[in-house]
C-alpha positions as a LaTeX table, in Angstrom:
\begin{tabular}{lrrr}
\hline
Residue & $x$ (\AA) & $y$ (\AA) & $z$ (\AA) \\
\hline
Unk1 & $-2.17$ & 4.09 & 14.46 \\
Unk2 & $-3.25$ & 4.99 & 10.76 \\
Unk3 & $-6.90$ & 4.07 & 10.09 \\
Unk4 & $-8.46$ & 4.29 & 6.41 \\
Unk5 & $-12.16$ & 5.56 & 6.68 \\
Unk6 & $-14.42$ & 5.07 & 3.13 \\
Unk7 & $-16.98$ & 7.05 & 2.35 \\
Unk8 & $-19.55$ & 7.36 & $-0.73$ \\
Unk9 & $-21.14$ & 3.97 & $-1.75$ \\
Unk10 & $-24.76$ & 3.22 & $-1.58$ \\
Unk11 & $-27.67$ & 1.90 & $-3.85$ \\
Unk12 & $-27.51$ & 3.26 & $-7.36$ \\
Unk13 & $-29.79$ & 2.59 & $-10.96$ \\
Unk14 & $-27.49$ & 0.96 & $-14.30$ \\
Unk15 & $-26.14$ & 3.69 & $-16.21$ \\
Unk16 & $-25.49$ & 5.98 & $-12.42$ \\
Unk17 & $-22.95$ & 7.15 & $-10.94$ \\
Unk18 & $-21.28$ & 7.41 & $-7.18$ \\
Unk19 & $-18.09$ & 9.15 & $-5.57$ \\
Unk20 & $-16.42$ & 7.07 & $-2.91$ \\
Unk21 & $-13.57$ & 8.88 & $-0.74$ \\
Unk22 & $-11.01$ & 7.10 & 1.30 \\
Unk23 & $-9.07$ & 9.43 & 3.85 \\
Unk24 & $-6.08$ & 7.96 & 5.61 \\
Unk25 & $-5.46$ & 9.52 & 9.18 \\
Unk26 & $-3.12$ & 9.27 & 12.09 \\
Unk27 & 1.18 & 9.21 & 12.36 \\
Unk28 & 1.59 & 9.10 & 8.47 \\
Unk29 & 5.11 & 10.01 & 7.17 \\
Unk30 & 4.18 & 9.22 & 3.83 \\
Unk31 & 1.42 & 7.75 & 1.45 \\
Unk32 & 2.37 & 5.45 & $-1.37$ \\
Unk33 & 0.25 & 3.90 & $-3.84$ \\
Unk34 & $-3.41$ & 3.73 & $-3.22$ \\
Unk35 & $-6.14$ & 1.83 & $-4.47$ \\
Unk36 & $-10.14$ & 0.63 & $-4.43$ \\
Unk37 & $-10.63$ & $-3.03$ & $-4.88$ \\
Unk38 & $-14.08$ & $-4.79$ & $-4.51$ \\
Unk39 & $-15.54$ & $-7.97$ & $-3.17$ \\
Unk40 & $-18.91$ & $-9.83$ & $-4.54$ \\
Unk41 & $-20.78$ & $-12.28$ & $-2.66$ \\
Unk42 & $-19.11$ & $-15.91$ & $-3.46$ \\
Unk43 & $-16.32$ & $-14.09$ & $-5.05$ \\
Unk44 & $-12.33$ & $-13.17$ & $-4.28$ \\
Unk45 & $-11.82$ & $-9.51$ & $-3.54$ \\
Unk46 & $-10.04$ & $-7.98$ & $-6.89$ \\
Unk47 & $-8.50$ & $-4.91$ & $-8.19$ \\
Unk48 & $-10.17$ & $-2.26$ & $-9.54$ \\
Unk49 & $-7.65$ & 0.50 & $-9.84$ \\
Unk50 & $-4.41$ & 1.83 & $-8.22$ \\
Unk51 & $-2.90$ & 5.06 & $-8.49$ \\
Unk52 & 0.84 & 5.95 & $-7.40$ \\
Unk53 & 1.29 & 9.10 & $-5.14$ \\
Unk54 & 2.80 & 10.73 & $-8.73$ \\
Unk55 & $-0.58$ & 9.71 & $-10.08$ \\
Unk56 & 0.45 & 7.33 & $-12.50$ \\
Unk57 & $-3.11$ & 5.03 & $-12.87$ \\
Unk58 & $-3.85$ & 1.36 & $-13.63$ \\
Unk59 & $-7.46$ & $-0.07$ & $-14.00$ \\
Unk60 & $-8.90$ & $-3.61$ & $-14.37$ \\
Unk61 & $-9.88$ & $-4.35$ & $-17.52$ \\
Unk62 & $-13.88$ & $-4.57$ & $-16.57$ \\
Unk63 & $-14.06$ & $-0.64$ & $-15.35$ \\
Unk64 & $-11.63$ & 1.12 & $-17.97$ \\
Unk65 & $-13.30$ & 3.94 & $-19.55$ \\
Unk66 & $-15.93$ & 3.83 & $-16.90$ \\
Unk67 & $-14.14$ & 4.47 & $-13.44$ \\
Unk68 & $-11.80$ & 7.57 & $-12.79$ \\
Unk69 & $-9.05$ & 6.89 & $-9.39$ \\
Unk70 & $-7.48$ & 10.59 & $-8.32$ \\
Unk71 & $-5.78$ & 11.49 & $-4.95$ \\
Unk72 & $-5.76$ & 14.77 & $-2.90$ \\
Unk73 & $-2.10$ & 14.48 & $-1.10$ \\
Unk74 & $-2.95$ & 17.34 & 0.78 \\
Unk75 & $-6.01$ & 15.60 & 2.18 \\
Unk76 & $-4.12$ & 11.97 & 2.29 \\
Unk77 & $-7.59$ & 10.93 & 0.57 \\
Unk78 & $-8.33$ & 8.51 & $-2.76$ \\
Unk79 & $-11.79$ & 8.75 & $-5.05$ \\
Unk80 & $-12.94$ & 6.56 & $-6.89$ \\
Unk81 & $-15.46$ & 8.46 & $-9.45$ \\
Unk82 & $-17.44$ & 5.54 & $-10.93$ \\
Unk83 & $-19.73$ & 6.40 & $-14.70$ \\
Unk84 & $-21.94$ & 4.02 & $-15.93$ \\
Unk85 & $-22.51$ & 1.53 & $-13.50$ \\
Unk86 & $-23.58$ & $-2.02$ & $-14.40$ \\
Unk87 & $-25.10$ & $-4.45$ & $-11.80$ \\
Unk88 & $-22.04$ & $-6.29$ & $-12.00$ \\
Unk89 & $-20.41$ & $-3.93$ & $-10.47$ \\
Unk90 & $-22.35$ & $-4.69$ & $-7.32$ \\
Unk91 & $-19.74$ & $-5.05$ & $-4.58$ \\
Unk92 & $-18.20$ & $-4.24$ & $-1.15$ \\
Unk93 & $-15.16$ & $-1.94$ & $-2.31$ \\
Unk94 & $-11.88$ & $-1.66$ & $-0.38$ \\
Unk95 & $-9.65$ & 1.41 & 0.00 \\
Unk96 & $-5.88$ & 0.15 & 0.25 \\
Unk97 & $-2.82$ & 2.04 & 0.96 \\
Unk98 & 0.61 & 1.79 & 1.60 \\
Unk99 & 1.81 & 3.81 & 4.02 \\
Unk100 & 5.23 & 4.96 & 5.60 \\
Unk101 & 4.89 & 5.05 & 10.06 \\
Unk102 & 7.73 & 6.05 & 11.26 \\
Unk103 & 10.62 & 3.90 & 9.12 \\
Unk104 & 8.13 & 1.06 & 8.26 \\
Unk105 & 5.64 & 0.52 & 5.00 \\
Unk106 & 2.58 & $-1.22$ & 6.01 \\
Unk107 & 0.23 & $-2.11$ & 3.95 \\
Unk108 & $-3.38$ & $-0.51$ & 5.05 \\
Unk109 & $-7.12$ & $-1.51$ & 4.38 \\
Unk110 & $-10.46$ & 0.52 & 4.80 \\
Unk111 & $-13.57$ & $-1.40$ & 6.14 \\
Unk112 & $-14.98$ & $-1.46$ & 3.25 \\
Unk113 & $-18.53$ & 0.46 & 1.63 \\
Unk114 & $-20.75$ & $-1.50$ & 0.05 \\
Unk115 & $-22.27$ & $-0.58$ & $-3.81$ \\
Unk116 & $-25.13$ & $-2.14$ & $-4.95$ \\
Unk117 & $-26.27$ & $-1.26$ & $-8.60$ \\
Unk118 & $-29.82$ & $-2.01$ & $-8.89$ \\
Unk119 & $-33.28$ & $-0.81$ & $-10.33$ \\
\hline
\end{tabular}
C-alpha cells in the first residue's frame, strides 16, 4: 500500500504565504513525477505544477512567478512553497504522484488540504 499524506494548508491574508508537504510512504520502488493540483468550489480540479524526479518544473500559467514545487527524494516528499497569495487561489490542493510498486506505475492522490486566502 503507498498512501500520500499532505500537510501545510490553512487560512492565510492576500499577499501571504504557506508551505504544503506531501510525503509518499509504504512499498515504493520508485517515485516519478509529482505534483499539487487544486480544486475550487463549483470548479474542475486543475494543475498547478509538476516536477519530474530530475526536477525539471512546469507551472500553470495563474501561479508562475508566485509558487515554487521542489522534492526531497530522500524523504519521497513534494512542497509546494506558495508567495503572494491571491483569494483566487482559495482551494482544496491535491498532492499526485506516480509511483513504481513492485513492476507497476500507479498513479497516486493525497486527500487533499484545503487553502483559503482571506482577510
Amino acid at each position: 500500500q503507498v498512501q500520500l499524506v499532505e500537510s501545510g494548508g490553512g487560512l492565510v491574508q492576500p499577499g501571504g504565504s504557506l508551505r504544503l508537504s506531501c510525503a509518499a510512504s509504504g512499498s515504493i520502488t520508485s517515485i516519478y513525477a509529482m505534483g499539487w493540483y487544486r480544486q475550487a468550489p463549483g470548479k474542475q480540479r486543475e494543475l498547478v505544477a509538476t516536477i519530474t524526479s530530475g526536477g525539471s518544473t512546469n507551472y500553470a500559467d495563474s501561479v508562475k512567478g508566485r509558487f515554487t514545487i521542489s522534492r526531497d527524494n530522500t524523504k519521497n516528499t513534494v512542497y509546494l512553497q506558495m508567495n503572494s497569495l491571491k483569494p483566487e487561489d482559495t482551494a482544496v490542493y491535491y498532492c499526485n504522484a506516480e509511483i513504481l510498486v513492485a513492476t507497476t506505475i500507479m498513479n497516486y492522490w493525497g486527500q487533499g488540504t484545503q487553502v483559503t486566502v482571506s482577510s
